[in-house]
TIMI-2910 file (N, C-alpha, C, CB; in pm, 1 decimal, decimal comma, always signed):
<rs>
+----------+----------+----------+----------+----------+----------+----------+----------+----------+----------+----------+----------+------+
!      n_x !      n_y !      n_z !     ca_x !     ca_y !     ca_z !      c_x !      c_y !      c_z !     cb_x !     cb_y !     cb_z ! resn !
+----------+----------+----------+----------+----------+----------+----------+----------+----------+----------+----------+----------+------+
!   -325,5 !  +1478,0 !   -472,7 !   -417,5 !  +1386,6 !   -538,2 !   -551,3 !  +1386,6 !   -465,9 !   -358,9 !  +1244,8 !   -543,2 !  Unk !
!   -673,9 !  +1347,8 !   -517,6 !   -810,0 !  +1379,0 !   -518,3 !   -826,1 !  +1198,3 !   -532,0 !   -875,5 !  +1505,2 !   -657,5 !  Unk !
!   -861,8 !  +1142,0 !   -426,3 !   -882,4 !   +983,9 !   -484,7 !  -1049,8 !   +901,0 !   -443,6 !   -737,5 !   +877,1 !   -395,6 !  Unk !
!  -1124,5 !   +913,3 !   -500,1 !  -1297,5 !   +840,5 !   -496,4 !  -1288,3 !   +700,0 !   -500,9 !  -1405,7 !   +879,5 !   -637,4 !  Unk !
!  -1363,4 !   +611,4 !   -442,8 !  -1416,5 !   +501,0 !   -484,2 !  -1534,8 !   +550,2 !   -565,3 !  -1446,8 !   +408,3 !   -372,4 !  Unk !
!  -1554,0 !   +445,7 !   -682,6 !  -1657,8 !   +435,6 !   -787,8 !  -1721,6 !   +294,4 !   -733,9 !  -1592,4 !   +434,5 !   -958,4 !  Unk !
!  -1810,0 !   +271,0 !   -620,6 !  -1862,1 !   +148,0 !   -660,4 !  -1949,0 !    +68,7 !   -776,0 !  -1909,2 !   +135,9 !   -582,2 !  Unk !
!  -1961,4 !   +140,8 !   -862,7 !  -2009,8 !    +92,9 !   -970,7 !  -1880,5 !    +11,9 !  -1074,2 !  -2085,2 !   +219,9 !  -1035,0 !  Unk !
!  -1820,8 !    +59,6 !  -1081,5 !  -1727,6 !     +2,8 !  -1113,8 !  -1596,6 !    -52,0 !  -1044,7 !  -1712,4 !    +62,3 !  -1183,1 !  Unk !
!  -1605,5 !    -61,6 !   -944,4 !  -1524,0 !   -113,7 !   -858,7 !  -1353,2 !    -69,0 !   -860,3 !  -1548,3 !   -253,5 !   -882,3 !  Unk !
!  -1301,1 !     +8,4 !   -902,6 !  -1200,0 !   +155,4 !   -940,5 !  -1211,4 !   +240,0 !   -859,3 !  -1224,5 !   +238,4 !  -1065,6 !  Unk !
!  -1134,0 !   +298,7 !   -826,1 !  -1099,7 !   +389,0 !   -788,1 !  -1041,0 !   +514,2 !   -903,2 !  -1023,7 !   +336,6 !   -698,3 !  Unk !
!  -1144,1 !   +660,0 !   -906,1 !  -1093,0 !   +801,0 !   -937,6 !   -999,5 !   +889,5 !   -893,7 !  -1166,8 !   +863,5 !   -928,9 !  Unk !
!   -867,2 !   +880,8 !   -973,6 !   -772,2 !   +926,2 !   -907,7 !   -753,2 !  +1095,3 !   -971,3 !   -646,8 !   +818,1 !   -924,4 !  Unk !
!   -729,6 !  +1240,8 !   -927,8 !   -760,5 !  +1308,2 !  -1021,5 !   -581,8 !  +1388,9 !   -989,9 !   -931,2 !  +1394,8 !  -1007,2 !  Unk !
!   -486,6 !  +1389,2 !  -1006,2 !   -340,6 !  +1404,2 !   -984,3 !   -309,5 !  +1577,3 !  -1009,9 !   -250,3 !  +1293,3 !  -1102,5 !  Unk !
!   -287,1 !  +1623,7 !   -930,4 !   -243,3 !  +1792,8 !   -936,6 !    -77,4 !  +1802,4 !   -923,5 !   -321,4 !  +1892,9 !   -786,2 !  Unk !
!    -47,0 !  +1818,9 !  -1060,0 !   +144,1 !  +1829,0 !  -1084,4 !   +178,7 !  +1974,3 !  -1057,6 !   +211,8 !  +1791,1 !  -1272,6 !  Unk !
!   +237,0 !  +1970,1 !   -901,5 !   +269,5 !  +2132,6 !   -860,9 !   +378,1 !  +2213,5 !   -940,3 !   +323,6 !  +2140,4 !   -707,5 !  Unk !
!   +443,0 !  +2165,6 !   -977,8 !   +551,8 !  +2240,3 !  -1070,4 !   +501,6 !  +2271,1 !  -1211,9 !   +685,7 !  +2149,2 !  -1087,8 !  Unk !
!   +421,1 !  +2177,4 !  -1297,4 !   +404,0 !  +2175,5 !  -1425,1 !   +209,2 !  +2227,4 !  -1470,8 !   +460,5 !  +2005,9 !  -1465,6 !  Unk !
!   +170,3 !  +2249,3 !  -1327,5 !    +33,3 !  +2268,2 !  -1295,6 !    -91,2 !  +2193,8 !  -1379,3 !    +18,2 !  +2409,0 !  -1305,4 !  Unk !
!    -19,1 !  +2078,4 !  -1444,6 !    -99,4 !  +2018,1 !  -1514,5 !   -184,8 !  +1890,6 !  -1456,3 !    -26,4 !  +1990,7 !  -1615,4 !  Unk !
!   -291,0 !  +1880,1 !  -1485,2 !   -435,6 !  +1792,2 !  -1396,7 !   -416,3 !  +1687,3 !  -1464,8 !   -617,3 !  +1846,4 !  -1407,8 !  Unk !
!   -418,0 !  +1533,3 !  -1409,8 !   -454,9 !  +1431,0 !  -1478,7 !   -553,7 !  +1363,2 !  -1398,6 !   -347,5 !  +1352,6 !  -1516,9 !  Unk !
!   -618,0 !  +1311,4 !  -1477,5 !   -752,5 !  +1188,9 !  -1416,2 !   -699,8 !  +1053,1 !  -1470,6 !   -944,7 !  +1216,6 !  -1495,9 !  Unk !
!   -700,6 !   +961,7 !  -1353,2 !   -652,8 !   +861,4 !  -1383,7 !   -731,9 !   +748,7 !  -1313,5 !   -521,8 !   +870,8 !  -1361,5 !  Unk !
!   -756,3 !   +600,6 !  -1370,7 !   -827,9 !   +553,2 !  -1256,4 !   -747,1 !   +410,2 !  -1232,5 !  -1000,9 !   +539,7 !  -1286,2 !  Unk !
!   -773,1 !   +391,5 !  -1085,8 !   -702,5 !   +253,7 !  -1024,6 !   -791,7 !   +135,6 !  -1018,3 !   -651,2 !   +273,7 !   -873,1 !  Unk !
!   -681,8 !    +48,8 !  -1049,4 !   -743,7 !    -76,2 !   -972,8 !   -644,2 !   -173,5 !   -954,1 !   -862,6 !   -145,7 !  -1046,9 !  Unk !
!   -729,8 !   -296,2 !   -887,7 !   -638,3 !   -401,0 !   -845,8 !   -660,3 !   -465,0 !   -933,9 !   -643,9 !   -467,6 !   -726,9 !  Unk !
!   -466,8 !   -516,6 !   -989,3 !   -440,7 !   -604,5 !  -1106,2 !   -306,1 !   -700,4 !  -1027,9 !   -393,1 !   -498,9 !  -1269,3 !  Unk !
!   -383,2 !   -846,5 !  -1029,6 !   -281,2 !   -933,7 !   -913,9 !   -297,4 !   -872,3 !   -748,7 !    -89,1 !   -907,4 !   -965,7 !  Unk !
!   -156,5 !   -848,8 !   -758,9 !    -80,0 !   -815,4 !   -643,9 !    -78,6 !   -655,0 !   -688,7 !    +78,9 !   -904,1 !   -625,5 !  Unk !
!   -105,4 !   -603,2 !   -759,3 !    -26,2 !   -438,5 !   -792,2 !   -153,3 !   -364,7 !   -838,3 !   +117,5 !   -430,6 !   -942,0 !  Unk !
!   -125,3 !   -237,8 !   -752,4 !   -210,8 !   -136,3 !   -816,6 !   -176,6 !    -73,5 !   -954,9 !   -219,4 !    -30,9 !   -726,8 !  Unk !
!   -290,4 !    -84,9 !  -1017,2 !   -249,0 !    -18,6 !  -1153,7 !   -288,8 !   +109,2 !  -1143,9 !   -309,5 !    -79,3 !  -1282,7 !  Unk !
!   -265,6 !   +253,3 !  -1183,3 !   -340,4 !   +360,4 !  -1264,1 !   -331,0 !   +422,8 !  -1416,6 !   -322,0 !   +458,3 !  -1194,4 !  Unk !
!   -420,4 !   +463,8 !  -1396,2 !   -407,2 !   +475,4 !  -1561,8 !   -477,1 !   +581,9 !  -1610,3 !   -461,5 !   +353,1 !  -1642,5 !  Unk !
!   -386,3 !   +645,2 !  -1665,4 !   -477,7 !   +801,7 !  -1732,9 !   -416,8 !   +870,7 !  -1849,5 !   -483,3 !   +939,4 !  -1615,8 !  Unk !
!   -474,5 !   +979,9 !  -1957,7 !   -420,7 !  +1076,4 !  -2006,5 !   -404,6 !  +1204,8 !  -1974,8 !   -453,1 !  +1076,3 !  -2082,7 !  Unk !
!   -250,4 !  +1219,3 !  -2025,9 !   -250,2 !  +1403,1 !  -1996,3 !   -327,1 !  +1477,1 !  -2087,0 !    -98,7 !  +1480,6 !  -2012,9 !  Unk !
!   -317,8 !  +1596,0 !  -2047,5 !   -412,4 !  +1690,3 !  -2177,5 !   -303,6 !  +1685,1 !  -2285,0 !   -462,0 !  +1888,3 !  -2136,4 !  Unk !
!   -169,3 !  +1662,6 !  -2286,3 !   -107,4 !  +1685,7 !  -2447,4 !   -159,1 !  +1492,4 !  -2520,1 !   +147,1 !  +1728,5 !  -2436,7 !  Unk !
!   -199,0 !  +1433,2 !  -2444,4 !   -216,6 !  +1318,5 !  -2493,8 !   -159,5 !  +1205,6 !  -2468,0 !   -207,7 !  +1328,3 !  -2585,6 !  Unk !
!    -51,4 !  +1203,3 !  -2376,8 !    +60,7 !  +1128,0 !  -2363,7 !    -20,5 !  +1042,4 !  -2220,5 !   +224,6 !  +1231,4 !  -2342,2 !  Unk !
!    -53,0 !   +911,2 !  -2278,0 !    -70,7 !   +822,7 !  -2205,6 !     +5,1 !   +793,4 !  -2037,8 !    -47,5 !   +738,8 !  -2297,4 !  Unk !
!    -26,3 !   +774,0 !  -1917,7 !    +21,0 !   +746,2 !  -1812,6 !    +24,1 !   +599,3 !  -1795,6 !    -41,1 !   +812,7 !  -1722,1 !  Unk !
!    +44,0 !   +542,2 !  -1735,8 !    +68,7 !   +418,4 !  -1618,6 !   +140,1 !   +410,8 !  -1503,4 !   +122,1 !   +320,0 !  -1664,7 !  Unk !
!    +81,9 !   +430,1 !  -1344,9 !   +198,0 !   +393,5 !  -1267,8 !   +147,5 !   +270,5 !  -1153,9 !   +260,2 !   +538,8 !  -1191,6 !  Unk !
!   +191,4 !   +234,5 !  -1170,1 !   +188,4 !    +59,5 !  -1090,2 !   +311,4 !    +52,0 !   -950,6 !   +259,0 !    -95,5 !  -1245,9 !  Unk !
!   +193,3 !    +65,3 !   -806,1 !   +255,9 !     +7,1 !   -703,2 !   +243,1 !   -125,4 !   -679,4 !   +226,9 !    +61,9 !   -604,9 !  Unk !
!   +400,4 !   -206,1 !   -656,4 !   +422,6 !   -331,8 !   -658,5 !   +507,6 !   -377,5 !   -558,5 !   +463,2 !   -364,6 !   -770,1 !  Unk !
!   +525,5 !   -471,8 !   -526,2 !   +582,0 !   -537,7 !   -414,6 !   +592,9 !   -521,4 !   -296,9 !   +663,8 !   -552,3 !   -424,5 !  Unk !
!   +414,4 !   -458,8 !   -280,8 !   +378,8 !   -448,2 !   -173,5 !   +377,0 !   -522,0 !    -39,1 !   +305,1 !   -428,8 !   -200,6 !  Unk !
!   +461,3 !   -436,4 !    +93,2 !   +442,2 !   -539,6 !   +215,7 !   +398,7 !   -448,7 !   +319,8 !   +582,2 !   -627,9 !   +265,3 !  Unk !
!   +401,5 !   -488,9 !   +432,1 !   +342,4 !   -388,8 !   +497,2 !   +451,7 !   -287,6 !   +551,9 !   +256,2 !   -446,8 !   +603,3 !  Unk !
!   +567,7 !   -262,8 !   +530,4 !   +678,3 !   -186,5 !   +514,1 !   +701,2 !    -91,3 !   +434,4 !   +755,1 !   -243,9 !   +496,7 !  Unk !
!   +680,2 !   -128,9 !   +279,2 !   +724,1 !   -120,5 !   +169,8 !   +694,9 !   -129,5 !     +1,3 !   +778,8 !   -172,7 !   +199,7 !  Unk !
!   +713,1 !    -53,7 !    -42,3 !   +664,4 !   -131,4 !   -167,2 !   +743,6 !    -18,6 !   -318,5 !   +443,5 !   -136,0 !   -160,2 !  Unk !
!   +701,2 !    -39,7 !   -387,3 !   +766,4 !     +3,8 !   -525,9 !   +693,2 !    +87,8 !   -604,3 !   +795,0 !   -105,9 !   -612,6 !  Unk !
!   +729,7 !   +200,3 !   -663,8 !   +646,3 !   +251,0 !   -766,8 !   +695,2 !   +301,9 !   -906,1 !   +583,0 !   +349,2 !   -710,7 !  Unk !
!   +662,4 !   +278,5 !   -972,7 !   +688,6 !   +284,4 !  -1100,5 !   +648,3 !   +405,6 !  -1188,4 !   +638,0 !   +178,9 !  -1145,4 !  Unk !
!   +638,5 !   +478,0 !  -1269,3 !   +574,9 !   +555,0 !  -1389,8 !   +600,1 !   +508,3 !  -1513,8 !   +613,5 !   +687,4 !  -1397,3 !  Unk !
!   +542,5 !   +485,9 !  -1612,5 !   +526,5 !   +483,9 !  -1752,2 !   +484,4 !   +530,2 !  -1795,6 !   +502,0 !   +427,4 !  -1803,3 !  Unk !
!   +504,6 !   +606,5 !  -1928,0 !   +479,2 !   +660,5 !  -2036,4 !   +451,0 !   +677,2 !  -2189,7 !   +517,7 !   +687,0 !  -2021,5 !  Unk !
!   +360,3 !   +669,6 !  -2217,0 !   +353,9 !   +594,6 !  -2336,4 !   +278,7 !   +709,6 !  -2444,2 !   +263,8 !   +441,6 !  -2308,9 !  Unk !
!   +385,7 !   +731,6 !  -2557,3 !   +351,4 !   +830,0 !  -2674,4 !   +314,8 !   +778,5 !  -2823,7 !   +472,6 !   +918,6 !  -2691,4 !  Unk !
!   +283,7 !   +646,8 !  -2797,8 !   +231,6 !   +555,8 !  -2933,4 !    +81,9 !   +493,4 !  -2895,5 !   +352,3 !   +408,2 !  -2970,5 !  Unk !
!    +12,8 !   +543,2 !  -2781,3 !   -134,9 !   +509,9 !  -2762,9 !   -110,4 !   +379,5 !  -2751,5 !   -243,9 !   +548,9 !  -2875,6 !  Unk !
!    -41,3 !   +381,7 !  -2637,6 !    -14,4 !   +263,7 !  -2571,6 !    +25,6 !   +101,8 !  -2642,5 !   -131,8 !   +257,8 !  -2498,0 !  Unk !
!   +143,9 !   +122,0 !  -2779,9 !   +151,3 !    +30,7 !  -2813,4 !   +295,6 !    -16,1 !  -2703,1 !   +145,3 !    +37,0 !  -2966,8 !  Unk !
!   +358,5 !   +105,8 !  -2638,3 !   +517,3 !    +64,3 !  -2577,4 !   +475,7 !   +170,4 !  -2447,9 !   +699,1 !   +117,9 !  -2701,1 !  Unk !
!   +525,6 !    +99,9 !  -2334,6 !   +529,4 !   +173,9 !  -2216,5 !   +678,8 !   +194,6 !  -2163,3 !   +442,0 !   +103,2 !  -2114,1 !  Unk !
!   +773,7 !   +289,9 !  -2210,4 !   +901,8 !   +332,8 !  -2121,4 !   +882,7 !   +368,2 !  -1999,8 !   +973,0 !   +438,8 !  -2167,8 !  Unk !
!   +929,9 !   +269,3 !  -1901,3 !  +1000,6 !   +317,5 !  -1798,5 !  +1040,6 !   +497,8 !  -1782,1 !  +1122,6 !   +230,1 !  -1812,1 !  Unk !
!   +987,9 !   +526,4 !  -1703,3 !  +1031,0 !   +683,7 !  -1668,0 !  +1054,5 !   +709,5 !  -1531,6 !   +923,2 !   +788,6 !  -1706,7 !  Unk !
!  +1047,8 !   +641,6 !  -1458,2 !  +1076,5 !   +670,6 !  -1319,0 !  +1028,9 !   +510,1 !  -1229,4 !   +973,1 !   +827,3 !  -1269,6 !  Unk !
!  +1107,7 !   +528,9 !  -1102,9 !  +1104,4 !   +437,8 !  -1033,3 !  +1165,2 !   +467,8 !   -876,7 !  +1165,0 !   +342,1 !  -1110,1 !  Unk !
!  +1063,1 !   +456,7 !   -798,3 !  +1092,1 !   +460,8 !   -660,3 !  +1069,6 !   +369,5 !   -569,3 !  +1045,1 !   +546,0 !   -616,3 !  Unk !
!  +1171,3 !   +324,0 !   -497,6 !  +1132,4 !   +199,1 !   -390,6 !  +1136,0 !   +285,2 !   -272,3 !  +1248,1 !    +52,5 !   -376,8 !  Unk !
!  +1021,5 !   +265,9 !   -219,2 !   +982,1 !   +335,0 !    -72,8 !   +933,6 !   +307,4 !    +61,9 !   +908,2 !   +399,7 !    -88,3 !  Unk !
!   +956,2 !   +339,2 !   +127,2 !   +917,7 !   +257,6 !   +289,3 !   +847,7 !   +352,7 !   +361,1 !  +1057,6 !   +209,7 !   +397,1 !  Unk !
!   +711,3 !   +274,4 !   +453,5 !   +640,8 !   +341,1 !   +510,6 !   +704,3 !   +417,3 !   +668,3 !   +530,5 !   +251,7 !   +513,9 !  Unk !
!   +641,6 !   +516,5 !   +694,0 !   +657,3 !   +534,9 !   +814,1 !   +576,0 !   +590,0 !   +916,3 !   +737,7 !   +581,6 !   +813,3 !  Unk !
!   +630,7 !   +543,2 !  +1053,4 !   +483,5 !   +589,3 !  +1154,1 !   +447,0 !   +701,6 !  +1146,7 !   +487,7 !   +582,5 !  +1302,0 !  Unk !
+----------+----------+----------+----------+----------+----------+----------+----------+----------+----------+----------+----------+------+
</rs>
């Protein structure tokens, strides 16, 4: 991943390189609550979302969603709870 601050818009440019499927997404973050949101399209069209949540300074959660109705339904597609390390 390729990740910018935009201070103009206060986001973050996230630009995602999928090594197996070699496909590029641009996605951009921000803080929503407590959880990072991102958010982007692939080139076939298929909407992204992945949201880190329950963030501590240990730990935290990440999610993927997917969404093939232009974002009227976001399925669950993956989910990892993960812990930092030194």
């Amino acid at each position: 991943s390729f990740r910018m601050y935009d201070p103009r818009t206060g986001t973050w440019r996230v630009t995602w390189f999928a090594p197996v499927s070699g496909t590029v997404v641009d996605l951009t973050a921000r803080l929503v609550g407590e959880e990072i949101v991102l958010e982007g399209v692939e080139p076939s069209g298929m909407l992204d979302r992945w949201i880190f949540s329950d963030i501590t300074p240990d730990t935290f959660t990440w999610t993927g969603h997917e969404s093939i109705d232009q974002g009227k339904t976001w399925p669950l597609v993956e989910r990892m709870l993960l812990s930092r390390s030194a």
